[in-house]
C-alpha positions in Angstrom: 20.6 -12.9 18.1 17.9 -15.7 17.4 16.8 -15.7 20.7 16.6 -11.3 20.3 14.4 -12.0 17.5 12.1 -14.6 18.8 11.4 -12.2 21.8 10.8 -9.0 19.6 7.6 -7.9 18.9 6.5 -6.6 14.8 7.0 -3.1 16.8 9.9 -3.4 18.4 11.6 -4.3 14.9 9.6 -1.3 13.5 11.2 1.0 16.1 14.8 -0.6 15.7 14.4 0.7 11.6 12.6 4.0 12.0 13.8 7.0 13.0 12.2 7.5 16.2 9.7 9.7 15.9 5.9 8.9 17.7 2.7 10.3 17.3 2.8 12.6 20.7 5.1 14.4 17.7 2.3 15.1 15.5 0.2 17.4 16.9 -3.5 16.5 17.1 -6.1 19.1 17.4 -9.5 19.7 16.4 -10.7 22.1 13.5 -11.8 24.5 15.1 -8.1 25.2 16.7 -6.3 26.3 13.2 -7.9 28.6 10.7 -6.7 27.1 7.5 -9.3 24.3 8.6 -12.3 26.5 8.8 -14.8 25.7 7.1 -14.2 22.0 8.1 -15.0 23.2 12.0 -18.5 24.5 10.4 -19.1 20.9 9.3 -17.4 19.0 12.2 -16.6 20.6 15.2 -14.5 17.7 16.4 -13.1 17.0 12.9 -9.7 15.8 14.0 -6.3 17.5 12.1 -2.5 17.0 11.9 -1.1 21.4 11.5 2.2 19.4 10.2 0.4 18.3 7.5 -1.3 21.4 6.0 0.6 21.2 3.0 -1.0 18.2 2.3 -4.9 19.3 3.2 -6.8 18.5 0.0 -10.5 19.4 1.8 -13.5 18.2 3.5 -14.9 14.2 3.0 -17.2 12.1 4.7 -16.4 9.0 6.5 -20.2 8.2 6.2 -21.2 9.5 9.3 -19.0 12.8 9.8 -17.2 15.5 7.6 -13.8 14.9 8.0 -10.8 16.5 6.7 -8.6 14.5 3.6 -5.0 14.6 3.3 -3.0 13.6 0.1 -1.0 10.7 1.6 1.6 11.2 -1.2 2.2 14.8 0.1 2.4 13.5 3.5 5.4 11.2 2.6 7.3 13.7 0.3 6.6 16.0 3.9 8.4 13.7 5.9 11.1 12.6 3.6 11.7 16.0 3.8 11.3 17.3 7.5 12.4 14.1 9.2 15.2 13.0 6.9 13.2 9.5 6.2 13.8 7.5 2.8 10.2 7.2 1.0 9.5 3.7 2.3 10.1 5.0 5.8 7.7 7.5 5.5 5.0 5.2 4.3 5.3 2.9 7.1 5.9 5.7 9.5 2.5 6.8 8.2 0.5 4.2 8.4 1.8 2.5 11.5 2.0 5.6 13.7 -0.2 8.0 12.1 -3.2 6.4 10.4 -3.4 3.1 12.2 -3.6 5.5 15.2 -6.9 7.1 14.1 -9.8 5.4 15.1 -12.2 7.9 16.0 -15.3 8.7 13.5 -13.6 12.3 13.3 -10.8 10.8 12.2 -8.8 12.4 8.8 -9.2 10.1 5.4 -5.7 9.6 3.9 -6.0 9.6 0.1 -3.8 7.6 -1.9 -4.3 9.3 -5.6 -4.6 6.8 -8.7 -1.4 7.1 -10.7 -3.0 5.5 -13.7 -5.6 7.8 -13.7 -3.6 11.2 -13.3 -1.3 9.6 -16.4 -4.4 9.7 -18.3 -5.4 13.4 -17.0 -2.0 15.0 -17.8 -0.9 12.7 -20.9 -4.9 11.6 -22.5 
């Protein structure tokens, strides 16, 4: 078993402990192909978009160069914890292994990862 693990690769133990699932799974398109993402195809034409995670569309930001859309990474994990059957820290991983570390295109999406401090404050001030 040693000599298994001196051979493997950081993704090849990945792979062993996810549910296999790639990124050829998550549909890539541009904005212009889904109408919920309209008026981010008036912006950016080649704004890239996942359709699986519409749910978790939040809007339109900039990357500094391009409008891009924004996804609530929360939503994104609670999505896949519930679609794929993955335990929460599964889904993060899963995300930014296969998803975001994926994107490296200025028309990439921006995954937001929301403050808990500050929406304690919001709801409980």
């Amino acid at each position: 078993m040693g000599k298994f693990l001196k051979s493997c690769s950081w993704g090849d133990i990945v792979n062993l402990i996810i549910p296999q699932l790639s990124l050829s799974e998550f549909l890539m398109i541009n904005a212009t192909q889904h109408p919920s993402y309209s008026y981010l195809a008036d912006m950016n034409k080649d704004a890239i978009i996942f359709p699986e995670f519409t749910q978790a569309f939040i809007g339109a930001g900039t990357n500094g160069s391009k409008s891009v859309a924004v996804y609530d990474f929360n939503q994104c994990v609670i999505q896949l914890v519930g679609q794929e059957d993955m335990k929460p820290s599964e889904a993060k991983e899963f995300l930014f292994l296969n998803v975001i570390a994926q994107q490296q295109s200025e028309n990439s999406p921006i995954f937001l990862v929301t403050n808990p401090i500050v929406e304690e404050v919001i709801w409980f001030g």
